[in-house]
DSSP file (Angstrom, degrees, kcal/mol; ACC not computed):
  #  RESIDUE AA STRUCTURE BP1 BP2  ACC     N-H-->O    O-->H-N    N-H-->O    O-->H-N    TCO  KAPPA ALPHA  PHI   PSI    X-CA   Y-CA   Z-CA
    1    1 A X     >        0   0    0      0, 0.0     4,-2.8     0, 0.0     5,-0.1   0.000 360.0 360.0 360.0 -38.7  -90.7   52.3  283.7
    2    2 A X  H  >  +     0   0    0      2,-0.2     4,-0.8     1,-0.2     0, 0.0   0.678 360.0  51.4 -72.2 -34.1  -92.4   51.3  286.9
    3    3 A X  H  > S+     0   0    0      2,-0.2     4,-2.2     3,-0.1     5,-0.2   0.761 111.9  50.4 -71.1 -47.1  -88.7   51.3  288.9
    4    4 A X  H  > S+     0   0    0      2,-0.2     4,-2.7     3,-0.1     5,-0.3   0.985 111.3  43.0 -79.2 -53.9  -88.3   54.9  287.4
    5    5 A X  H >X S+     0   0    0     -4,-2.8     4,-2.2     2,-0.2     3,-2.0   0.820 118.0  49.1 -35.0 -83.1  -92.1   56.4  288.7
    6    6 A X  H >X S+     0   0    0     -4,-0.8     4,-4.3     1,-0.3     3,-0.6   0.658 115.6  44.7 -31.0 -70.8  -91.3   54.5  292.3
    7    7 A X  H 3X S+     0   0    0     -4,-2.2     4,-2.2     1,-0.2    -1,-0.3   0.748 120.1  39.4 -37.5 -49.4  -87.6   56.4  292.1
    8    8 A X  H <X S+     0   0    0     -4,-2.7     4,-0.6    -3,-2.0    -2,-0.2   0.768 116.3  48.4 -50.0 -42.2  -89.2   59.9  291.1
    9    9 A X  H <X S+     0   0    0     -4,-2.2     4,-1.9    -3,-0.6    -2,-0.2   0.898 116.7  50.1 -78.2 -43.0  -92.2   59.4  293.5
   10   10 A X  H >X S+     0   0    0     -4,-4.3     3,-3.1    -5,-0.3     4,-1.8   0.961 114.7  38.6 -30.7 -88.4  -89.2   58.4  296.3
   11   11 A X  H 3X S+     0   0    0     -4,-2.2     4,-1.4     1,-0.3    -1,-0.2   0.764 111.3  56.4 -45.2 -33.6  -87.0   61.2  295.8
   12   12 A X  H 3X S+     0   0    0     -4,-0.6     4,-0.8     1,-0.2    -1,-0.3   0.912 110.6  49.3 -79.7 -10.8  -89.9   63.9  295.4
   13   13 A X  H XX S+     0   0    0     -3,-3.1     4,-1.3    -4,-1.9     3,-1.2   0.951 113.1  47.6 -63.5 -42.9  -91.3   62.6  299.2
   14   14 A X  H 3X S+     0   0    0     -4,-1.8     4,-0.7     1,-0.3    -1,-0.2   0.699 104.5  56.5 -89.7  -2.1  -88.1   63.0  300.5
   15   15 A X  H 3X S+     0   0    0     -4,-1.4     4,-1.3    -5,-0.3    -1,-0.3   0.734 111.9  46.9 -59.7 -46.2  -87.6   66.4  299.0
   16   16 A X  H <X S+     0   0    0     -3,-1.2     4,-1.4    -4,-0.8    -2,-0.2   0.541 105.3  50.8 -58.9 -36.9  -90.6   67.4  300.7
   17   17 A X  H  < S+     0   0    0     -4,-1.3    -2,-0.2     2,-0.2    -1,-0.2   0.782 114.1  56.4-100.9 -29.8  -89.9   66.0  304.3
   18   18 A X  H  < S+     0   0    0     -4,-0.7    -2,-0.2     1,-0.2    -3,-0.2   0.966 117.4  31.7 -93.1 -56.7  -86.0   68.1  303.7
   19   19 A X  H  < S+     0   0    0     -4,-1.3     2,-0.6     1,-0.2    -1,-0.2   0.800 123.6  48.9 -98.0  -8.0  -87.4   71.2  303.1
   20   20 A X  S  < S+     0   0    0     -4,-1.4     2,-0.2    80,-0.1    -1,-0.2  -0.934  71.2 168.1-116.0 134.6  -90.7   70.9  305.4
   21   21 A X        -     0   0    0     -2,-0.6     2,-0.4    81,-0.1    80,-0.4  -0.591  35.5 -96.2-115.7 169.0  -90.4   69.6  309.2
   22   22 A X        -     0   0    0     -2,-0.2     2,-0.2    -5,-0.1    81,-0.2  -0.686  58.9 -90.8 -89.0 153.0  -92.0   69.3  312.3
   23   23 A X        -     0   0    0     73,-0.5    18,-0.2    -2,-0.4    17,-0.1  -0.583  44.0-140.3 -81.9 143.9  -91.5   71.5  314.3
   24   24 A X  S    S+     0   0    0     16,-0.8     2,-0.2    -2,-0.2    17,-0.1   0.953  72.5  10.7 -50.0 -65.1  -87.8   70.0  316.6
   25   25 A X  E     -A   40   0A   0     15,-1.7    15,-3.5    79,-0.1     2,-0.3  -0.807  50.7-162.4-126.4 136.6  -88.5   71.1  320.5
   26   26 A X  E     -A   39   0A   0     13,-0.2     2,-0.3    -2,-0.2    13,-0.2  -0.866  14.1-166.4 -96.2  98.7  -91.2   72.4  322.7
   27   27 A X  E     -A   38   0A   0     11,-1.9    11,-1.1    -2,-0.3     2,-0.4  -0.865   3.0-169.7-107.6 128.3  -90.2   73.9  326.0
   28   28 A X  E     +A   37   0A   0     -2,-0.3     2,-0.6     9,-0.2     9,-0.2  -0.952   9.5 170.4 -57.5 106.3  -92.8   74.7  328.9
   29   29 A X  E     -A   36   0A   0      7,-1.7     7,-0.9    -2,-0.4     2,-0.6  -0.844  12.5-165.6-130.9 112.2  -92.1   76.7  332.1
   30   30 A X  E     +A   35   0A   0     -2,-0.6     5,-0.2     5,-0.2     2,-0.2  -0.691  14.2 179.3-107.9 154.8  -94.8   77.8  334.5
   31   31 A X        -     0   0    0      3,-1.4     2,-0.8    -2,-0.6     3,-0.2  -0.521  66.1 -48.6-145.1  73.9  -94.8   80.0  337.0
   32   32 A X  S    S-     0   0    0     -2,-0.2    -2,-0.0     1,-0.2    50,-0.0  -0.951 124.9 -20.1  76.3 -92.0  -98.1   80.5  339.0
   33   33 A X  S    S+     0   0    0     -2,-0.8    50,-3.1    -3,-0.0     2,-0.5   0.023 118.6 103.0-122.8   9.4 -100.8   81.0  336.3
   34   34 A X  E     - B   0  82A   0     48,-0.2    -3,-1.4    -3,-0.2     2,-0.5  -0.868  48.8-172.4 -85.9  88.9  -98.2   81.9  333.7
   35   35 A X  E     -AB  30  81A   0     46,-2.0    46,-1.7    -2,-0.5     2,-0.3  -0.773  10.0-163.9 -76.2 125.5  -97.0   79.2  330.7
   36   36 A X  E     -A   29   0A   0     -7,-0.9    -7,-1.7    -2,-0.5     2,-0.3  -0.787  14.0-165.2 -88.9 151.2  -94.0   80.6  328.6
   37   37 A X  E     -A   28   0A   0     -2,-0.3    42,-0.7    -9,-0.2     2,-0.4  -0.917  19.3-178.6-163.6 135.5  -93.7   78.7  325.6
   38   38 A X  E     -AC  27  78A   0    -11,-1.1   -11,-1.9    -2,-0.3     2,-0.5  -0.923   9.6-163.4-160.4 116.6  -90.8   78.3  322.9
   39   39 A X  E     -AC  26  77A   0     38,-3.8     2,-1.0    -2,-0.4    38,-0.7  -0.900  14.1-138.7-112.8 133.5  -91.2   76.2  320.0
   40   40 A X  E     +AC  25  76A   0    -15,-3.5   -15,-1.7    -2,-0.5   -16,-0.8  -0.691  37.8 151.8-112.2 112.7  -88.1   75.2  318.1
   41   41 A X        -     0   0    0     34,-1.9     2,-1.1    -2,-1.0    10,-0.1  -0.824  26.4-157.6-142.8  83.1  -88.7   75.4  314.5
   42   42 A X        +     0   0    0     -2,-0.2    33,-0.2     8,-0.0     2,-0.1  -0.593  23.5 152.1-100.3 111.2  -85.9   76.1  312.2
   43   43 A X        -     0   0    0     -2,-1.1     3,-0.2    31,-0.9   -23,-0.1  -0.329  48.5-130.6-114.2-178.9  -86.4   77.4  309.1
   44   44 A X  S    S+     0   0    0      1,-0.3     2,-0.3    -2,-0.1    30,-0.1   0.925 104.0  32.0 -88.0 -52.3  -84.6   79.6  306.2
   45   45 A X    >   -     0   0    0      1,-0.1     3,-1.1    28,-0.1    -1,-0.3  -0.768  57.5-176.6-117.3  97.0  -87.8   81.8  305.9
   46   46 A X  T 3  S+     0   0    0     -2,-0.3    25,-1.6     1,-0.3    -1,-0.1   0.409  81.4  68.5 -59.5 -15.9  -90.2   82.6  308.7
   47   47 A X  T 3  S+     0   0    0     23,-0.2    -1,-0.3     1,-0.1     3,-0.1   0.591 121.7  11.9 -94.2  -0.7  -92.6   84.5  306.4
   48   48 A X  S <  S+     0   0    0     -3,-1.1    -2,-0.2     1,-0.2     2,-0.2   0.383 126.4  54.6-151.1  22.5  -93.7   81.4  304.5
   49   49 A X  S    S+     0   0    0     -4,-0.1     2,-0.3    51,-0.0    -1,-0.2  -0.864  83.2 119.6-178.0  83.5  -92.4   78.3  306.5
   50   50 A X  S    S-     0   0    0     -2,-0.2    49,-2.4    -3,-0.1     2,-0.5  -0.949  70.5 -69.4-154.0 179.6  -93.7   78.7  310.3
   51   51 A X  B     -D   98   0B   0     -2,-0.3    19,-0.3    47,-0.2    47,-0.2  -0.585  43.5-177.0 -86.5 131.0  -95.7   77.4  313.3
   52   52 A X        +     0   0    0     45,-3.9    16,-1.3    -2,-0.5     2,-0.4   0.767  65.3  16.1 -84.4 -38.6  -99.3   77.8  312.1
   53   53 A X        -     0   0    0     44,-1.0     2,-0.4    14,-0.2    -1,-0.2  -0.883  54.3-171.4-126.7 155.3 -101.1   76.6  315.3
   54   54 A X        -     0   0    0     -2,-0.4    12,-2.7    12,-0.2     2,-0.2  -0.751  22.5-165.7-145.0 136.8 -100.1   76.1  319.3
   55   55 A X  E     -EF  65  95C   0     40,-0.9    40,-1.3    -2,-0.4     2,-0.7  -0.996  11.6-160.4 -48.9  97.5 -102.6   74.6  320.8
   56   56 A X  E     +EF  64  94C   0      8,-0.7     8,-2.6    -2,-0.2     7,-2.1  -0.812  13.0 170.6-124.3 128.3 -103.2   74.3  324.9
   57   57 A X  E     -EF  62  93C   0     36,-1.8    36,-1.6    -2,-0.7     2,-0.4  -0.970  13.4-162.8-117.5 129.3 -105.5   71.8  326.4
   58   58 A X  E    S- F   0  92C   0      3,-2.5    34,-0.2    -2,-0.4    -2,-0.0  -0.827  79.9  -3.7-128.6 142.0 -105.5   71.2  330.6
   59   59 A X  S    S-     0   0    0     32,-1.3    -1,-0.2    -2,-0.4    33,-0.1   0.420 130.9 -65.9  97.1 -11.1 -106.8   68.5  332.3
   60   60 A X  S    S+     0   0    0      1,-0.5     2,-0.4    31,-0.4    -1,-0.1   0.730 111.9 104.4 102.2  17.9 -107.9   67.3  328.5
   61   61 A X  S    S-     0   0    0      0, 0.0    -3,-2.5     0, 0.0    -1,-0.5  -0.996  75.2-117.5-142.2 125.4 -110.4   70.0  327.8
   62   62 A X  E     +E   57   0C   0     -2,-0.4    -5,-0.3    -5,-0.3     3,-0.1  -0.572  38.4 163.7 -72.0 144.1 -109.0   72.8  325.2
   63   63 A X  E     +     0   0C   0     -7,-2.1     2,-0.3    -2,-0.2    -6,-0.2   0.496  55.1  39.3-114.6 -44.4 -108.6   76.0  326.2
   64   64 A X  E     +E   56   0C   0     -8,-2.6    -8,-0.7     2,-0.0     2,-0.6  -0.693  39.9 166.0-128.4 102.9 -106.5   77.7  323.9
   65   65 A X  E     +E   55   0C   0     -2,-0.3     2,-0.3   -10,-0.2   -10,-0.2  -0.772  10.0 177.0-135.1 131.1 -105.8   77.8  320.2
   66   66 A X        -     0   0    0    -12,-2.7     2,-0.3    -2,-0.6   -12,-0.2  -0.974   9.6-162.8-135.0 110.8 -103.9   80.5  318.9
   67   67 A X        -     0   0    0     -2,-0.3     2,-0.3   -14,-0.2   -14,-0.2  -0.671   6.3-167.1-128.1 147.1 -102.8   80.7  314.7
   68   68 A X        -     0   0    0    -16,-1.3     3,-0.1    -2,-0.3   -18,-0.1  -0.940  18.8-151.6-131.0 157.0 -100.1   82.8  313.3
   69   69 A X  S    S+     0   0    0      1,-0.3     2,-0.2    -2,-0.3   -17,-0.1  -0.043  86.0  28.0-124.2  17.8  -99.3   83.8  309.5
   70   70 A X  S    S-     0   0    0    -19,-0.3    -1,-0.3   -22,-0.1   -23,-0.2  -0.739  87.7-113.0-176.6 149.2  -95.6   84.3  309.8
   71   71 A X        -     0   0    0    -25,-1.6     3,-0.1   -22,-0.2     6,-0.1  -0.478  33.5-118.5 -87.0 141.1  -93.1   82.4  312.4
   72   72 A X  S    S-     0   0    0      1,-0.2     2,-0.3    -2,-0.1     5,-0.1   0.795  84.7 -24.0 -47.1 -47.3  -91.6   85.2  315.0
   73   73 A X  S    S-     0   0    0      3,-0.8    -1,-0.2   -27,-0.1     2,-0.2  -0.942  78.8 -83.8-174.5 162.0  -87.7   84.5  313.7
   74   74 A X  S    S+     0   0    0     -2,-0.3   -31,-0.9     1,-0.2     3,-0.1   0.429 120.0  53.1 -25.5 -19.1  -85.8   81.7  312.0
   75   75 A X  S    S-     0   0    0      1,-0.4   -34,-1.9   -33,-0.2     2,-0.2   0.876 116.5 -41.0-111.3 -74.8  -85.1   79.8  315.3
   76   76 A X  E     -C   40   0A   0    -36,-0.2    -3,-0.8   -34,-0.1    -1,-0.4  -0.742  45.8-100.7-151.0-158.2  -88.6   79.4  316.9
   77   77 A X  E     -C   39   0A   0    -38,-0.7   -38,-3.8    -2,-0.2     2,-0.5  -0.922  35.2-158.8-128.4 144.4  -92.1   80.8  317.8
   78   78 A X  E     -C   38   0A   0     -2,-0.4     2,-0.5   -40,-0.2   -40,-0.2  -0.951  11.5-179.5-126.5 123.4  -92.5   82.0  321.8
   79   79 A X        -     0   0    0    -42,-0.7     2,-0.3    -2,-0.5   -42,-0.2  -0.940  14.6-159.8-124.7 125.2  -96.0   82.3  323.5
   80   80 A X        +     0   0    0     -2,-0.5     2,-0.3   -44,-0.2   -44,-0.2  -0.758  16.1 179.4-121.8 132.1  -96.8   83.3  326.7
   81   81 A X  E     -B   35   0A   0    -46,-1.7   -46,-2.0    -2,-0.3     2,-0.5  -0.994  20.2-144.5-106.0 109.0 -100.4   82.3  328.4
   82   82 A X  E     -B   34   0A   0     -2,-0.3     2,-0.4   -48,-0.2   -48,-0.2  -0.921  16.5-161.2-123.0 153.5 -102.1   82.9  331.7
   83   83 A X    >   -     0   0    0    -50,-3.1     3,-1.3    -2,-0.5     2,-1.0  -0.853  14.1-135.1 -98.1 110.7 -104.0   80.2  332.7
   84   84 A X  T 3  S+     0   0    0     -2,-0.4    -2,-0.0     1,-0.2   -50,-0.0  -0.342  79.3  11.5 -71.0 113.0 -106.3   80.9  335.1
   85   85 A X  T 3  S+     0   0    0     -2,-1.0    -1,-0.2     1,-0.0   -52,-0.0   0.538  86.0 160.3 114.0 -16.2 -106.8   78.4  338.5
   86   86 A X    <   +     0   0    0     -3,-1.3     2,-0.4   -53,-0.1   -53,-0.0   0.199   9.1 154.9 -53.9 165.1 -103.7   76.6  337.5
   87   87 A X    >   -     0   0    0    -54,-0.0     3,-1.4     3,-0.0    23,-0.2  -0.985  42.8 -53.0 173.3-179.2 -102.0   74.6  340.1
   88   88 A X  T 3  S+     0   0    0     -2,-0.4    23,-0.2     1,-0.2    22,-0.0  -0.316 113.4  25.5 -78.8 143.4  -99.8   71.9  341.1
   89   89 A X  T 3  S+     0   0    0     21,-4.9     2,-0.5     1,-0.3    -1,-0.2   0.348  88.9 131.1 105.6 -15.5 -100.6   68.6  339.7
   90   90 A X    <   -     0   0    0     -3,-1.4    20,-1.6    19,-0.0     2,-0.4  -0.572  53.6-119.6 -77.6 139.9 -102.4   69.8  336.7
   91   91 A X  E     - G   0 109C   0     -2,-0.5   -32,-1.3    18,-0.2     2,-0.5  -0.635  23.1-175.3 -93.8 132.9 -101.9   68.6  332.9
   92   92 A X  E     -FG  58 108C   0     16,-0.8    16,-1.1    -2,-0.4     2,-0.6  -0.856   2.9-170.0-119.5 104.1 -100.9   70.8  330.3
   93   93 A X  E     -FG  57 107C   0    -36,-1.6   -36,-1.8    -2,-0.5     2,-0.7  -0.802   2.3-164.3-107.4 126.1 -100.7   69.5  326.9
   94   94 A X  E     -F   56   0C   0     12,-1.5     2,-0.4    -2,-0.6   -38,-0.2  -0.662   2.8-170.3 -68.4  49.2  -99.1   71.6  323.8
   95   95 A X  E     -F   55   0C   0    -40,-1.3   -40,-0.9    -2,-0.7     2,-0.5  -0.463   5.6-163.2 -76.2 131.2  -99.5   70.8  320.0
   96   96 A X        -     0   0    0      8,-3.4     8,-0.5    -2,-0.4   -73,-0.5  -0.688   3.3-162.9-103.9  72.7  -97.4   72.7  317.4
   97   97 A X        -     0   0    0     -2,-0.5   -45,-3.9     6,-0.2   -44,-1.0  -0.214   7.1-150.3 -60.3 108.9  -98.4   72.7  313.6
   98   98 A X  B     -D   51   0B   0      4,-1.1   -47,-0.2    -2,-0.3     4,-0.2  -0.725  14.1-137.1 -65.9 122.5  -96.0   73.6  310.9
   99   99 A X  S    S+     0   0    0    -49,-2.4    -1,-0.1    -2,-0.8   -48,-0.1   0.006 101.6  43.8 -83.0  26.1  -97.5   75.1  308.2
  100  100 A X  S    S-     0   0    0    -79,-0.3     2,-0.3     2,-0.2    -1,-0.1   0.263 128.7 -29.1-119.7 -61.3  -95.5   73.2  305.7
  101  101 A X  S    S+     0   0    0    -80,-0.4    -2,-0.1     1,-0.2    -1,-0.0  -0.896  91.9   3.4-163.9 130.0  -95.7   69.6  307.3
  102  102 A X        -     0   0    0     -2,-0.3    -4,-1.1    -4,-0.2   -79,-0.4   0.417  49.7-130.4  91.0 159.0  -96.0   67.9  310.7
  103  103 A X        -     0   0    0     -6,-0.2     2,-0.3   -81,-0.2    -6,-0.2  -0.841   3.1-131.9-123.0 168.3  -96.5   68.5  314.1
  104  104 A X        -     0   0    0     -8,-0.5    -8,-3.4    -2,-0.2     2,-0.2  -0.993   7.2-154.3-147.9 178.7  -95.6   68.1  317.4
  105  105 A X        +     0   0    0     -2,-0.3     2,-0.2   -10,-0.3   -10,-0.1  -0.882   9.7 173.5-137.1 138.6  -96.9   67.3  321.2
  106  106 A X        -     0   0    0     -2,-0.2   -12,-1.5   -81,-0.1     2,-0.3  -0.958   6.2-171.9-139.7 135.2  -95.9   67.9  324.5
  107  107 A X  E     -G   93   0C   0    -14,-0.2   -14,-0.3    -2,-0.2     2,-0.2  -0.950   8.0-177.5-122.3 146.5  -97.7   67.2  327.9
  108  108 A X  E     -G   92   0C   0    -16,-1.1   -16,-0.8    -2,-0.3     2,-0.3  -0.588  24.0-142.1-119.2 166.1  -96.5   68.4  331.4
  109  109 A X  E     -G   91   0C   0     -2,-0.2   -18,-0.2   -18,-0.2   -21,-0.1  -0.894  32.5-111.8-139.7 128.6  -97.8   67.8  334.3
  110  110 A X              0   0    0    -20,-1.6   -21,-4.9    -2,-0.3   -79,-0.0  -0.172 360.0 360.0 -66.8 128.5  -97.5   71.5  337.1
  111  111 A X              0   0    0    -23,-0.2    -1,-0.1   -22,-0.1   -23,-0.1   0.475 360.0 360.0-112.1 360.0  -95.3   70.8  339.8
C-alpha cells in the first residue's frame, strides 16, 4: 500500500512539473537607457499558463515589477523598459515567474 501512495504521489509531481515549467530563456539587449526583454516561455495556452511577474533590479535595488494576466503568445512574453541614468558597467538583474510553477533569473552587467 505504501509502494502504491509513493508511486501515485511520484507520477502526480511529475505530471505537474510536464505541464507547468519555468519559464526556458531570458534575453537582454540595451541600448542607451532602453532594456528590450523576451522571455521564452512555451506553453499550449497563453490565457491561463503565462509569465505572471518580470521583475528588474539595478545595481541590487528594485526598480521595476511589472504583472500580467495572460502571456503575449505561445512562444514568449516581450517587455521593453527605460531605465533612466543607465550606463556602462551597471547590473541588471531579471526574474521571470510562471504562473503555473517556477522561475527564472538573469543578471547582465551594461557594456
Amino acid at each position: 500500500m505504501k509502494v502504491l501512495i509513493a508511486a501515485i504521489f511520484t507520477v502526480s509531481l511529475f505530471s505537474i512539473r510536464v505541464i507547468a515549467h519555468p519559464p526556458q530563456n531570458i534575453d537582454i539587449k540595451v541600448s542607451g537607457e532602453k532594456i528590450d526583454v523576451i522571455v521564452t516561455h512555451n506553453v499550449a495556452n497563453p490565457s491561463n499558463h503565462y509569465i505572471e511577474q518580470i521583475k528588474v533590479s539595478l545595481n541590487n535595488k528594485p526598480i521595476i515589477k511589472q504583472s500580467y494576466n495572460i502571456q503575449e503568445n505561445k512562444v514568449n512574453q516581450i517587455a521593453n523598459y527605460i531605465i533612466p541614468g543607465l550606463k556602462k558597467g551597471d547590473k541588471i538583474a531579471l526574474g521571470a515567474d510562471c504562473s503555473k510553477f517556477g522561475k527564472l533569473d538573469k543578471t547582465i552587467t551594461v557594456e
